[in-house]
C-alpha positions in Angstrom: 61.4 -65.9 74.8 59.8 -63.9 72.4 58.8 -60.2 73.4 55.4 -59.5 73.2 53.4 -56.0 73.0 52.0 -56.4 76.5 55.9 -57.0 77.5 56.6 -53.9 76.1 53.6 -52.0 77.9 54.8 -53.2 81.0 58.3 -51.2 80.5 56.5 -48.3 79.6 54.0 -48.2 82.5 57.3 -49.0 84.6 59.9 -46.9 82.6 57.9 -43.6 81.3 58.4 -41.7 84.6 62.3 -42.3 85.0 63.0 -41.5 81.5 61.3 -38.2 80.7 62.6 -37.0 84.3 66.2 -37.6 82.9 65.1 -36.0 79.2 63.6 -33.0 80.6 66.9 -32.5 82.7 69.4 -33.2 79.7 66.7 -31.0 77.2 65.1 -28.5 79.8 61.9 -28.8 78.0 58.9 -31.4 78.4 57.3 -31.6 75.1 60.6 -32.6 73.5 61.5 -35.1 76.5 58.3 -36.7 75.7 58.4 -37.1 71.9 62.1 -37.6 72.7 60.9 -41.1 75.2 58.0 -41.5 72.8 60.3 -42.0 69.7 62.3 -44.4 71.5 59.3 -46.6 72.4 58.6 -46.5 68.8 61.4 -48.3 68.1 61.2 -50.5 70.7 58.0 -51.9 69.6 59.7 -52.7 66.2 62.9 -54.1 67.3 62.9 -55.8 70.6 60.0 -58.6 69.1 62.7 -59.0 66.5 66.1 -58.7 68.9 65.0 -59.5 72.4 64.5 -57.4 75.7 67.8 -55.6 76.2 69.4 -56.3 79.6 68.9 -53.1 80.5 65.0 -52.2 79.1 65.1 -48.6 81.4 69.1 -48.2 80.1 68.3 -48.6 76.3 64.9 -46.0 76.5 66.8 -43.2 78.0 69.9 -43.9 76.0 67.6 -44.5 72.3 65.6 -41.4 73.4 68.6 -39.2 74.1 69.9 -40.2 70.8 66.6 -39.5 68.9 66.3 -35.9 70.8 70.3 -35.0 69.2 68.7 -36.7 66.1 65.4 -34.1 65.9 67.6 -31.4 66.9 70.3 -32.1 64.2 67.3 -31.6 61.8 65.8 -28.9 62.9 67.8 -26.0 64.0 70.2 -24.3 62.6 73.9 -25.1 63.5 74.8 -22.5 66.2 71.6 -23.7 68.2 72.5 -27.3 67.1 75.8 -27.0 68.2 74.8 -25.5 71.6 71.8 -28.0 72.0 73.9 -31.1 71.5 76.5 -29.7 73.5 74.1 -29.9 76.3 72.9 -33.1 75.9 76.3 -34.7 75.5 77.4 -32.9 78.9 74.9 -35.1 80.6 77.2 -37.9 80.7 74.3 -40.8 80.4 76.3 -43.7 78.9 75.1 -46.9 77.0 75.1 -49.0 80.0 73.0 -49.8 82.6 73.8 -46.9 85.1 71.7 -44.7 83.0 68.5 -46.2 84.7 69.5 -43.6 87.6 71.8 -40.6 87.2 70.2 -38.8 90.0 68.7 -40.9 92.6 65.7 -38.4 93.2 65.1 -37.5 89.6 61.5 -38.4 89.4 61.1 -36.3 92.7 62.4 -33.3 90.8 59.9 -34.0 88.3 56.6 -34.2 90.8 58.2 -31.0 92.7 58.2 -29.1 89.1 54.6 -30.1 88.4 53.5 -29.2 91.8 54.9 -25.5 91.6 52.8 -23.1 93.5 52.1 -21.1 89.9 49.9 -24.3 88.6 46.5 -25.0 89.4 46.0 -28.0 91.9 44.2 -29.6 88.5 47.0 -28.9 86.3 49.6 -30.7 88.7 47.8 -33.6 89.3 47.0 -34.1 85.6 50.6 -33.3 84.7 52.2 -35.4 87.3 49.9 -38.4 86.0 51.1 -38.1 82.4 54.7 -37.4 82.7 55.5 -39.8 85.6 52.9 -42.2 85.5 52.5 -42.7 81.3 48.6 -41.8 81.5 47.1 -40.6 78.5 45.1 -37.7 78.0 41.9 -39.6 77.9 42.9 -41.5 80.9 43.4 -38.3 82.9 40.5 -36.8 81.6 38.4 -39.6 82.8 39.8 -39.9 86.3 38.6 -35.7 86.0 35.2 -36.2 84.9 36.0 -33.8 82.1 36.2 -33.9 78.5 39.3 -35.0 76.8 39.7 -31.1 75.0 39.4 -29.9 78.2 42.0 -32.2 80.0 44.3 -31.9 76.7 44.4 -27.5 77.2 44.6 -28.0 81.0 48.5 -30.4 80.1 48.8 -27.9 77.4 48.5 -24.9 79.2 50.7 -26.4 82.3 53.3 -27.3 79.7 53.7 -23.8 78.5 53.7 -22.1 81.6 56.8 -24.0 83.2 58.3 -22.7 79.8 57.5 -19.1 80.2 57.8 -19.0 83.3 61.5 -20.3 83.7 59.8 -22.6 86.5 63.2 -24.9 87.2 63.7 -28.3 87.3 64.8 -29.0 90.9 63.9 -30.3 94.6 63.0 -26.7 96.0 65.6 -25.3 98.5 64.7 -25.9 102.3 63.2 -23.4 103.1 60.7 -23.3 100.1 59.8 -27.4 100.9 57.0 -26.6 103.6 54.8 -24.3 101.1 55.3 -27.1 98.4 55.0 -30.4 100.4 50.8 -30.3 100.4 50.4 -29.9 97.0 53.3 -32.9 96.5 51.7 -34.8 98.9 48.5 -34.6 97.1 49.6 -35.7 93.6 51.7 -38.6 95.2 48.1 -39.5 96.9 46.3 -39.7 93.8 49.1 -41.0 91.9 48.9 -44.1 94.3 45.2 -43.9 94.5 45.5 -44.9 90.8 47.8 -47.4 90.7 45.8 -49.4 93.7 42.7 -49.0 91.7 42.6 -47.5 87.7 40.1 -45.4 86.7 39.8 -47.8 83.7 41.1 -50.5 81.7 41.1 -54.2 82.2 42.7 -54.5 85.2 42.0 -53.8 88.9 44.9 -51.7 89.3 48.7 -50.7 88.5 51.0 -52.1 90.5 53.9 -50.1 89.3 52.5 -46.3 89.4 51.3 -47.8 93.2 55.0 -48.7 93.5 56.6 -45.6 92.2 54.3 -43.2 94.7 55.7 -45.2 97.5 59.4 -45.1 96.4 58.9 -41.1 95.8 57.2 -41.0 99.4 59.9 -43.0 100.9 62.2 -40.1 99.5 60.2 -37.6 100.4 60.3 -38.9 104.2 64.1 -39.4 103.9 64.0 -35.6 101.8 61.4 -34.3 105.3 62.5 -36.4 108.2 60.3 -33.8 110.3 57.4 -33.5 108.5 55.0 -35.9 109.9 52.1 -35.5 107.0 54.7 -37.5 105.0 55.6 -40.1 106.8 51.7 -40.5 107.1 51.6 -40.5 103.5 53.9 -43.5 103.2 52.6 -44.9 106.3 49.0 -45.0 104.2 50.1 -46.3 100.9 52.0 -49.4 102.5 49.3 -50.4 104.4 46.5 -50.6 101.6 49.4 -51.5 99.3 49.9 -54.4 101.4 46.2 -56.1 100.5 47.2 -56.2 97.1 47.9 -60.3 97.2 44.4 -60.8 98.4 42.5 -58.0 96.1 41.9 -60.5 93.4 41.0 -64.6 93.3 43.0 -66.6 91.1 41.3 -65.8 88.4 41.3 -61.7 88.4 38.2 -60.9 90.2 37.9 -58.7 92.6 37.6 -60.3 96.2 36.1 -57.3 98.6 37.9 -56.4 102.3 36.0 -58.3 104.6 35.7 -61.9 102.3 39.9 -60.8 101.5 42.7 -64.0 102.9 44.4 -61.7 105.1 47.5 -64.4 105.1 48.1 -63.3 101.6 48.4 -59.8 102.8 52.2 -58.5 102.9 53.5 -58.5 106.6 56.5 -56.8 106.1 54.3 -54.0 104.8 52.0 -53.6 107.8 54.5 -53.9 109.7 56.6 -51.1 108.3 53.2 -49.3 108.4 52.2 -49.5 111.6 55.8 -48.3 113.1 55.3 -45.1 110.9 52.2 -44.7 112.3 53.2 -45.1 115.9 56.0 -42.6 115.3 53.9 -40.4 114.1 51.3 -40.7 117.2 54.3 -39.8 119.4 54.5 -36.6 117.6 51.2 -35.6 118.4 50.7 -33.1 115.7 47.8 -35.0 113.3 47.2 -34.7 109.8 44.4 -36.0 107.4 46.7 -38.8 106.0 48.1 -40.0 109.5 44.6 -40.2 110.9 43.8 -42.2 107.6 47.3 -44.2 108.1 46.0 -45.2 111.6 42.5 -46.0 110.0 44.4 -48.1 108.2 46.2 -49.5 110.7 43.3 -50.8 112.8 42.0 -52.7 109.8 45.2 -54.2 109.4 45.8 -55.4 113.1 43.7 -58.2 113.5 43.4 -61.8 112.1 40.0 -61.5 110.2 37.6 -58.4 109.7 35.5 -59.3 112.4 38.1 -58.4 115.0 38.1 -54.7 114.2 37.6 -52.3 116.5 35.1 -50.0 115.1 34.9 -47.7 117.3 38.3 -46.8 117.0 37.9 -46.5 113.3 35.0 -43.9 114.2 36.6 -41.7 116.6 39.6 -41.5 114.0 37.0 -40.5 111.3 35.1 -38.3 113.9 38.9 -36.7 113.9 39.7 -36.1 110.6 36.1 -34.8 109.3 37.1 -32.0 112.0 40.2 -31.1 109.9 38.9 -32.3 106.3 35.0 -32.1 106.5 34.6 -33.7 102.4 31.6 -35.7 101.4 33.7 -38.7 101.1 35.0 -38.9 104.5 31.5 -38.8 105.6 30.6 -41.9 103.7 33.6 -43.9 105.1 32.4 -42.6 108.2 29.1 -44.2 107.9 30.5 -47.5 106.9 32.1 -47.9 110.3 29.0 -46.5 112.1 26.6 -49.2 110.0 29.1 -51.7 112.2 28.4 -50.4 115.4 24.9 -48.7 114.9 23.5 -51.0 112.6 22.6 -50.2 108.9 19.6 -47.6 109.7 21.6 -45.6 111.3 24.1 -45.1 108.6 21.4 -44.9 105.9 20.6 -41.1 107.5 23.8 -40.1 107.7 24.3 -40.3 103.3 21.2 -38.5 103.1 22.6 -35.2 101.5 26.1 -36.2 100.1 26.7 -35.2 97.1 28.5 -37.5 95.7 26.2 -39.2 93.2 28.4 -39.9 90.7 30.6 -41.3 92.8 31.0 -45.3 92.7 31.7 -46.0 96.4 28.6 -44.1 97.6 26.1 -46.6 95.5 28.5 -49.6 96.8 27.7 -48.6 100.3 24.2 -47.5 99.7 23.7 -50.9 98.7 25.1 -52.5 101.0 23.0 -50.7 103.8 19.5 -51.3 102.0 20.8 -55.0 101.7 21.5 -55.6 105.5 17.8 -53.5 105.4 16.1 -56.2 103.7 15.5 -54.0 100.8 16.6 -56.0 98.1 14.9 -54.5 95.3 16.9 -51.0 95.9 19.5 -52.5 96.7 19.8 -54.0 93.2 19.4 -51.0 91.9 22.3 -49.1 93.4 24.8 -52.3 92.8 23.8 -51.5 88.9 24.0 -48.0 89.5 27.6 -48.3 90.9 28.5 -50.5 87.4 27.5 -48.0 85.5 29.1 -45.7 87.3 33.1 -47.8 86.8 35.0 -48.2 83.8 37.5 -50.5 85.9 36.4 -53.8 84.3 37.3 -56.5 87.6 35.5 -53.8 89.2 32.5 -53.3 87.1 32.0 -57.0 87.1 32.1 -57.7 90.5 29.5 -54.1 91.3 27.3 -56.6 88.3 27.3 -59.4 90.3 26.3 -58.2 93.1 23.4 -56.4 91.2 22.2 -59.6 89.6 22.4 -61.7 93.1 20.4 -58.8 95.0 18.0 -58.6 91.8 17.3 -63.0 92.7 17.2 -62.8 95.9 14.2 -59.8 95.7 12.3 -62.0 93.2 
Protein backbone atom coordinates (compact mmCIF):
# COMPACT_ATOMS: atom_id res chain seq x y z
CA UNK A 1 0.00 0.00 0.00
CA UNK A 2 1.26 3.16 -0.93
CA UNK A 3 2.23 5.81 1.80
CA UNK A 4 0.51 8.79 1.65
CA UNK A 5 1.28 12.45 3.16
CA UNK A 6 -1.67 12.27 5.61
CA UNK A 7 0.07 8.64 6.56
CA UNK A 8 3.00 10.38 7.35
CA UNK A 9 1.22 13.22 9.45
CA UNK A 10 -0.33 10.66 11.43
CA UNK A 11 3.40 9.43 12.57
CA UNK A 12 4.31 12.79 13.29
CA UNK A 13 1.28 13.81 15.39
CA UNK A 14 1.90 10.31 17.12
CA UNK A 15 5.83 10.23 17.00
CA UNK A 16 7.04 14.03 17.60
CA UNK A 17 6.73 13.86 21.41
CA UNK A 18 8.76 10.46 21.92
CA UNK A 19 11.42 11.47 19.56
CA UNK A 20 12.63 14.91 20.58
CA UNK A 21 12.28 13.61 24.31
CA UNK A 22 15.00 10.96 23.39
CA UNK A 23 17.01 13.83 21.15
CA UNK A 24 17.11 16.33 23.79
CA UNK A 25 18.48 13.60 26.19
CA UNK A 26 21.24 12.18 23.68
CA UNK A 27 21.97 16.19 22.55
CA UNK A 28 21.03 18.12 25.84
CA UNK A 29 19.63 20.91 23.80
CA UNK A 30 16.02 21.42 22.26
CA UNK A 31 16.51 23.45 19.28
CA UNK A 32 18.94 20.90 17.89
CA UNK A 33 16.57 17.86 18.96
CA UNK A 34 14.04 19.53 17.01
CA UNK A 35 15.77 20.32 13.74
CA UNK A 36 17.48 17.01 14.50
CA UNK A 37 13.45 15.10 14.42
CA UNK A 38 12.55 17.71 11.85
CA UNK A 39 15.35 16.63 9.33
CA UNK A 40 14.38 13.15 9.73
CA UNK A 41 10.69 13.82 8.77
CA UNK A 42 12.10 15.52 5.79
CA UNK A 43 13.32 12.58 4.63
CA UNK A 44 10.60 10.63 5.44
CA UNK A 45 8.36 12.48 3.33
CA UNK A 46 10.67 11.71 0.40
CA UNK A 47 11.43 8.16 0.84
CA UNK A 48 8.73 6.18 2.57
CA UNK A 49 6.07 7.15 -0.56
CA UNK A 50 8.95 5.64 -2.61
CA UNK A 51 10.10 2.60 -0.06
CA UNK A 52 7.17 1.89 2.19
CA UNK A 53 6.38 2.58 6.00
CA UNK A 54 9.24 1.00 7.91
CA UNK A 55 8.19 -1.57 10.52
CA UNK A 56 9.28 0.42 12.98
CA UNK A 57 7.90 4.32 11.80
CA UNK A 58 8.85 5.67 15.72
CA UNK A 59 12.34 3.31 15.47
CA UNK A 60 13.47 4.83 12.05
CA UNK A 61 12.67 8.78 13.20
CA UNK A 62 14.70 8.66 16.27
CA UNK A 63 17.37 6.43 14.63
CA UNK A 64 17.36 8.98 11.03
CA UNK A 65 17.25 11.91 13.45
CA UNK A 66 20.14 10.79 15.62
CA UNK A 67 22.08 10.27 12.53
CA UNK A 68 21.25 13.72 11.03
CA UNK A 69 22.16 15.53 14.53
CA UNK A 70 26.07 13.48 14.29
CA UNK A 71 25.63 14.56 10.58
CA UNK A 72 25.07 18.67 11.47
CA UNK A 73 27.52 18.38 14.12
CA UNK A 74 30.21 16.79 11.91
CA UNK A 75 29.78 19.99 9.80
CA UNK A 76 29.72 22.38 12.05
CA UNK A 77 32.15 22.25 14.88
CA UNK A 78 35.41 21.95 15.04
CA UNK A 79 36.92 18.50 15.76
CA UNK A 80 37.59 18.49 19.51
CA UNK A 81 33.79 19.62 20.08
CA UNK A 82 32.90 17.10 17.30
CA UNK A 83 34.64 14.48 18.75
CA UNK A 84 33.15 15.08 22.22
CA UNK A 85 29.59 15.77 20.74
CA UNK A 86 29.40 12.48 18.83
CA UNK A 87 30.93 10.74 21.62
CA UNK A 88 27.90 11.64 23.46
CA UNK A 89 25.45 10.79 21.18
CA UNK A 90 26.99 7.41 20.34
CA UNK A 91 26.97 6.62 24.30
CA UNK A 92 23.28 6.67 24.12
CA UNK A 93 23.13 3.29 22.87
CA UNK A 94 19.75 3.75 20.59
CA UNK A 95 20.18 0.98 18.04
CA UNK A 96 18.58 0.56 14.49
CA UNK A 97 15.87 -1.63 15.70
CA UNK A 98 12.73 -1.33 17.09
CA UNK A 99 13.61 -0.91 20.87
CA UNK A 100 14.56 2.59 20.14
CA UNK A 101 10.79 3.60 20.23
CA UNK A 102 11.39 3.52 24.23
CA UNK A 103 14.80 3.71 25.84
CA UNK A 104 13.38 5.21 28.97
CA UNK A 105 9.91 4.27 29.72
CA UNK A 106 9.02 7.76 31.21
CA UNK A 107 10.98 9.81 28.75
CA UNK A 108 8.21 12.06 27.55
CA UNK A 109 7.49 12.64 31.34
CA UNK A 110 10.95 14.03 31.74
CA UNK A 111 10.22 16.20 28.98
CA UNK A 112 6.72 17.79 30.48
CA UNK A 113 8.57 17.90 34.00
CA UNK A 114 11.47 20.12 32.14
CA UNK A 115 8.94 22.47 30.55
CA UNK A 116 6.96 22.84 33.68
CA UNK A 117 10.10 23.98 35.77
CA UNK A 118 9.13 26.44 38.42
CA UNK A 119 11.62 29.20 36.51
CA UNK A 120 8.99 29.33 33.36
CA UNK A 121 6.01 31.24 33.25
CA UNK A 122 2.72 29.04 33.41
CA UNK A 123 2.31 30.47 29.50
CA UNK A 124 5.62 29.46 28.50
CA UNK A 125 5.12 25.77 29.78
CA UNK A 126 2.03 25.18 28.39
CA UNK A 127 3.12 26.56 24.99
CA UNK A 128 6.35 24.58 25.15
CA UNK A 129 4.88 21.45 26.34
CA UNK A 130 2.32 21.74 23.22
CA UNK A 131 5.13 22.04 20.65
CA UNK A 132 7.71 19.69 21.80
CA UNK A 133 5.40 16.81 22.83
CA UNK A 134 2.43 17.35 21.05
CA UNK A 135 4.01 18.60 17.34
CA UNK A 136 1.84 21.93 17.50
CA UNK A 137 3.05 24.73 15.56
CA UNK A 138 3.66 28.05 16.46
CA UNK A 139 0.54 29.38 14.98
CA UNK A 140 -1.42 26.61 16.36
CA UNK A 141 -0.31 27.56 19.95
CA UNK A 142 -0.69 30.92 19.35
CA UNK A 143 -4.17 30.52 18.41
CA UNK A 144 -5.24 28.32 21.26
CA UNK A 145 -3.49 31.72 23.26
CA UNK A 146 -5.40 34.32 21.64
CA UNK A 147 -2.18 35.99 20.85
CA UNK A 148 -0.26 36.84 17.92
CA UNK A 149 1.97 34.30 16.33
CA UNK A 150 5.37 36.91 17.11
CA UNK A 151 4.22 36.96 20.32
CA UNK A 152 3.75 33.11 20.88
CA UNK A 153 7.04 32.54 18.65
CA UNK A 154 9.33 34.92 21.54
CA UNK A 155 7.31 33.33 24.45
CA UNK A 156 8.89 29.23 22.85
CA UNK A 157 11.91 31.32 22.06
CA UNK A 158 12.50 32.85 25.19
CA UNK A 159 11.52 29.34 27.22
CA UNK A 160 14.00 27.64 24.94
CA UNK A 161 16.84 29.84 25.98
CA UNK A 162 16.20 29.91 29.49
CA UNK A 163 16.40 26.00 30.15
CA UNK A 164 19.77 26.66 28.26
CA UNK A 165 21.17 29.29 30.51
CA UNK A 166 19.87 28.22 33.18
CA UNK A 167 21.33 24.53 33.24
CA UNK A 168 17.53 23.63 33.98
CA UNK A 169 18.09 19.56 33.67
CA UNK A 170 16.40 17.06 31.86
CA UNK A 171 14.91 14.78 34.51
CA UNK A 172 11.74 13.61 36.71
CA UNK A 173 12.48 15.97 39.77
CA UNK A 174 13.71 14.16 42.99
CA UNK A 175 10.90 13.32 45.58
CA UNK A 176 10.89 15.62 47.43
CA UNK A 177 10.82 18.47 44.74
CA UNK A 178 7.53 16.50 42.90
CA UNK A 179 4.77 18.21 45.16
CA UNK A 180 5.87 21.98 44.21
CA UNK A 181 6.02 20.73 40.50
CA UNK A 182 2.98 18.41 40.20
CA UNK A 183 0.33 21.61 39.67
CA UNK A 184 1.95 23.14 37.11
CA UNK A 185 2.39 19.33 35.37
CA UNK A 186 -0.92 18.70 36.03
CA UNK A 187 -2.05 21.75 34.19
CA UNK A 188 -0.14 21.26 30.96
CA UNK A 189 -1.19 17.53 30.87
CA UNK A 190 -4.90 19.15 31.26
CA UNK A 191 -4.69 21.27 28.34
CA UNK A 192 -2.63 19.00 26.40
CA UNK A 193 -5.74 16.56 26.63
CA UNK A 194 -8.12 19.46 26.43
CA UNK A 195 -6.59 19.68 22.86
CA UNK A 196 -6.47 16.51 21.62
CA UNK A 197 -10.44 15.93 22.65
CA UNK A 198 -11.23 19.03 20.86
CA UNK A 199 -8.42 21.15 18.47
CA UNK A 200 -8.36 24.62 18.50
CA UNK A 201 -8.40 24.30 14.73
CA UNK A 202 -8.03 22.30 11.75
CA UNK A 203 -10.37 20.00 9.98
CA UNK A 204 -11.02 17.66 12.43
CA UNK A 205 -12.98 17.53 15.77
CA UNK A 206 -10.07 16.50 17.70
CA UNK A 207 -6.60 14.55 18.09
CA UNK A 208 -6.94 11.37 19.27
CA UNK A 209 -3.33 10.74 19.77
CA UNK A 210 -2.12 14.00 21.84
CA UNK A 211 -5.63 12.93 23.96
CA UNK A 212 -3.94 9.54 24.19
CA UNK A 213 -0.43 10.57 25.13
CA UNK A 214 -1.83 12.98 28.18
CA UNK A 215 -3.49 9.93 29.48
CA UNK A 216 -0.49 7.48 29.15
CA UNK A 217 1.83 10.48 30.86
CA UNK A 218 -1.08 10.76 33.63
CA UNK A 219 -1.28 7.06 34.06
CA UNK A 220 2.64 7.59 34.87
CA UNK A 221 2.23 10.22 36.77
CA UNK A 222 -0.31 8.22 39.12
CA UNK A 223 2.00 5.25 39.07
CA UNK A 224 5.17 8.15 39.54
CA UNK A 225 2.47 9.85 42.72
CA UNK A 226 0.55 6.89 44.05
CA UNK A 227 -0.52 9.43 46.97
CA UNK A 228 -1.30 12.36 45.27
CA UNK A 229 -4.91 12.36 44.73
CA UNK A 230 -5.14 15.54 42.29
CA UNK A 231 -3.54 13.04 39.80
CA UNK A 232 -5.37 10.33 39.91
CA UNK A 233 -8.24 12.86 39.44
CA UNK A 234 -6.58 14.04 36.51
CA UNK A 235 -6.60 10.54 34.81
CA UNK A 236 -9.83 9.79 36.40
CA UNK A 237 -11.15 13.05 34.13
CA UNK A 238 -9.53 12.44 30.88
CA UNK A 239 -10.84 8.63 30.67
CA UNK A 240 -14.11 9.55 31.25
CA UNK A 241 -14.64 12.36 28.49
CA UNK A 242 -12.08 10.38 26.53
CA UNK A 243 -14.45 7.61 26.69
CA UNK A 244 -17.42 9.60 24.48
CA UNK A 245 -15.04 9.79 21.79
CA UNK A 246 -16.96 6.82 19.57
CA UNK A 247 -20.16 8.70 19.85
CA UNK A 248 -18.66 12.53 19.35
CA UNK A 249 -19.08 12.30 15.58
CA UNK A 250 -21.87 10.55 13.06
CA UNK A 251 -20.63 8.49 10.45
CA UNK A 252 -19.97 11.00 8.47
CA UNK A 253 -17.66 13.51 10.71
CA UNK A 254 -20.07 15.76 12.28
CA UNK A 255 -20.31 16.61 15.46
CA UNK A 256 -23.15 14.80 17.43
CA UNK A 257 -23.70 17.00 20.91
CA UNK A 258 -23.89 15.07 24.65
CA UNK A 259 -27.37 14.70 25.11
CA UNK A 260 -28.41 13.39 21.24
CA UNK A 261 -24.67 11.16 21.71
CA UNK A 262 -25.35 6.81 21.40
CA UNK A 263 -24.04 6.19 24.75
CA UNK A 264 -23.58 2.30 23.63
CA UNK A 265 -20.71 3.56 21.50
CA UNK A 266 -19.21 5.11 24.51
CA UNK A 267 -16.03 3.03 25.85
CA UNK A 268 -17.05 0.95 28.96
CA UNK A 269 -13.87 -0.12 29.99
CA UNK A 270 -13.10 3.54 30.21
CA UNK A 271 -15.85 4.66 32.53
CA UNK A 272 -15.34 1.99 34.29
CA UNK A 273 -11.69 2.54 34.94
CA UNK A 274 -12.94 6.11 35.70
CA UNK A 275 -15.36 5.79 38.03
CA UNK A 276 -13.05 3.39 40.37
CA UNK A 277 -10.43 6.28 40.36
CA UNK A 278 -12.92 8.43 41.28
CA UNK A 279 -14.32 6.39 44.09
CA UNK A 280 -10.83 5.99 45.45
CA UNK A 281 -10.34 9.21 45.48
CA UNK A 282 -13.74 10.09 47.42
CA UNK A 283 -12.36 7.72 50.12
CA UNK A 284 -9.51 9.96 50.49
CA UNK A 285 -11.58 12.83 51.33
CA UNK A 286 -9.12 15.41 50.47
CA UNK A 287 -10.82 17.25 47.05
CA UNK A 288 -9.37 18.85 44.32
CA UNK A 289 -10.65 20.93 41.25
CA UNK A 290 -10.05 17.96 38.84
CA UNK A 291 -11.57 15.16 41.16
CA UNK A 292 -14.66 17.22 41.68
CA UNK A 293 -14.65 17.57 37.86
CA UNK A 294 -13.79 13.64 37.49
CA UNK A 295 -16.96 13.00 39.64
CA UNK A 296 -18.88 15.51 37.43
CA UNK A 297 -17.91 13.39 35.00
CA UNK A 298 -18.77 10.51 36.52
CA UNK A 299 -22.53 11.29 37.05
CA UNK A 300 -22.90 11.98 33.37
CA UNK A 301 -21.43 8.84 32.65
CA UNK A 302 -23.58 6.56 35.02
CA UNK A 303 -26.76 6.40 33.48
CA UNK A 304 -28.22 4.84 30.23
CA UNK A 305 -29.30 8.14 28.40
CA UNK A 306 -28.92 11.86 29.46
CA UNK A 307 -32.18 12.15 30.89
CA UNK A 308 -31.30 9.97 33.81
CA UNK A 309 -28.76 12.42 35.30
CA UNK A 310 -28.89 13.54 38.43
CA UNK A 311 -28.50 17.15 38.25
CA UNK A 312 -28.40 18.05 41.33
CA UNK A 313 -25.62 16.13 42.07
CA UNK A 314 -23.81 17.73 39.23
CA UNK A 315 -24.77 21.17 41.00
CA UNK A 316 -23.60 20.57 44.39
CA UNK A 317 -20.25 19.21 42.80
CA UNK A 318 -19.99 22.53 40.84
CA UNK A 319 -21.31 24.50 43.96
CA UNK A 320 -17.97 22.67 45.40
CA UNK A 321 -15.37 23.37 43.14
CA UNK A 322 -16.36 27.22 42.35
CA UNK A 323 -15.50 27.32 46.24
CA UNK A 324 -11.86 26.19 45.50
CA UNK A 325 -11.58 27.54 41.74
CA UNK A 326 -14.16 30.49 41.54
CA UNK A 327 -13.23 31.05 37.24
CA UNK A 328 -15.87 32.36 34.87
CA UNK A 329 -16.01 29.07 33.18
CA UNK A 330 -17.01 27.05 36.04
CA UNK A 331 -19.77 29.39 36.52
CA UNK A 332 -21.11 28.74 33.04
CA UNK A 333 -21.05 24.87 33.46
CA UNK A 334 -22.63 25.66 36.59
CA UNK A 335 -25.55 27.29 34.91
CA UNK A 336 -26.03 24.55 32.44
CA UNK A 337 -26.85 22.07 35.21
CA UNK A 338 -29.08 24.72 37.00
CA UNK A 339 -31.09 25.46 33.45
CA UNK A 340 -31.97 21.55 34.13
CA UNK A 341 -33.30 21.83 37.37
CA UNK A 342 -34.38 25.58 37.49
CA UNK A 343 -35.38 26.01 34.14
CA UNK A 344 -33.70 28.25 31.44
CA UNK A 345 -34.60 31.73 33.17
CA UNK A 346 -32.91 30.98 35.91
CA UNK A 347 -29.68 30.22 34.30
CA UNK A 348 -30.00 33.14 31.88
CA UNK A 349 -29.15 35.54 35.25
CA UNK A 350 -26.59 33.71 36.35
CA UNK A 351 -24.16 34.49 32.83
CA UNK A 352 -25.04 38.00 33.24
CA UNK A 353 -21.49 39.37 34.05
CA UNK A 354 -19.07 36.53 32.79
CA UNK A 355 -16.56 37.64 30.98
CA UNK A 356 -16.05 35.33 28.81
CA UNK A 357 -17.26 36.79 25.49
CA UNK A 358 -14.88 35.49 23.33
CA UNK A 359 -15.30 32.30 24.52
CA UNK A 360 -17.26 29.74 22.24
CA UNK A 361 -19.04 27.62 24.96
CA UNK A 362 -20.56 30.76 26.56
CA UNK A 363 -22.64 31.76 23.17
CA UNK A 364 -23.42 27.78 22.73
CA UNK A 365 -25.10 27.92 26.05
CA UNK A 366 -26.53 31.38 25.69
CA UNK A 367 -28.23 29.96 22.95
CA UNK A 368 -29.38 27.29 24.10
CA UNK A 369 -31.16 29.17 27.08
CA UNK A 370 -32.85 31.91 24.87
CA UNK A 371 -33.96 28.78 22.65
CA UNK A 372 -35.76 26.83 25.47
CA UNK A 373 -36.93 30.82 26.11
CA UNK A 374 -38.74 31.03 22.92
CA UNK A 375 -36.40 33.65 21.81
CA UNK A 376 -35.47 32.41 18.61
CA UNK A 377 -34.27 35.42 16.97
CA UNK A 378 -31.35 35.86 19.74
CA UNK A 379 -30.87 32.77 19.82
CA UNK A 380 -29.76 32.64 16.18
CA UNK A 381 -27.63 35.19 16.77
CA UNK A 382 -25.47 33.68 19.43
CA UNK A 383 -25.35 30.12 17.52
CA UNK A 384 -23.57 32.50 14.71
CA UNK A 385 -21.76 34.22 17.19
CA UNK A 386 -20.29 31.00 18.61
CA UNK A 387 -19.17 30.02 14.65
CA UNK A 388 -17.46 32.83 14.34
CA UNK A 389 -16.02 32.41 17.36
CA UNK A 390 -14.32 28.38 16.35
CA UNK A 391 -11.78 27.61 13.87
CA UNK A 392 -12.47 23.75 14.62
CA UNK A 393 -14.32 23.07 11.31
CA UNK A 394 -16.96 19.81 12.54
CA UNK A 395 -17.35 22.29 15.17
CA UNK A 396 -18.02 25.47 13.30
CA UNK A 397 -20.48 23.62 11.17
CA UNK A 398 -22.42 22.10 13.60
CA UNK A 399 -22.48 25.96 15.93
CA UNK A 400 -23.88 27.00 11.75
CA UNK A 401 -26.47 24.77 11.71
CA UNK A 402 -27.87 25.39 14.57
CA UNK A 403 -27.73 29.17 13.69
CA UNK A 404 -29.59 28.65 10.43
CA UNK A 405 -32.32 26.19 12.04
CA UNK A 406 -33.00 28.86 14.98
CA UNK A 407 -32.82 31.69 12.17
CA UNK A 408 -36.24 29.29 10.35
CA UNK A 409 -37.75 28.62 13.01
CA UNK A 410 -37.92 32.68 14.15
CA UNK A 411 -39.12 33.49 10.62
Amino acid sequence: MAVTSADIARVFRAEHGRAVSVLIRALGDIDAAEDAVQDAFTVAVERWPREGMPPSPAGWIITTARRRAIDRLRRESTREVRQAESAVLHAVHLTDGPDEEGPVKDERLRLVFTCCHPALSREAQVALTLRLLGGLTTPEIAHAFLVPEATMAQRIVRAKSKIRTAGIPYRVPRDEDLPARVTSVLRVLYLVFTEGHTATAGDDLGRPDLAAEAIRLGRVLVELMPDEPEAAGLLALMLLTEARRPARTDSSGELVPLADQDRSLWDATMIAEGHALVRRCLRRDAPGPYQLQAAISAVHTDTADAAGTDWSQVVALYDHLLRLAPTDVVRLNRAVAVAELDGPQAALGLLDGLDLTAYAPFHVVRAELLGRLGRSGESAAAWERAAQLSDNAPQARHLRRRAAATAAEHK
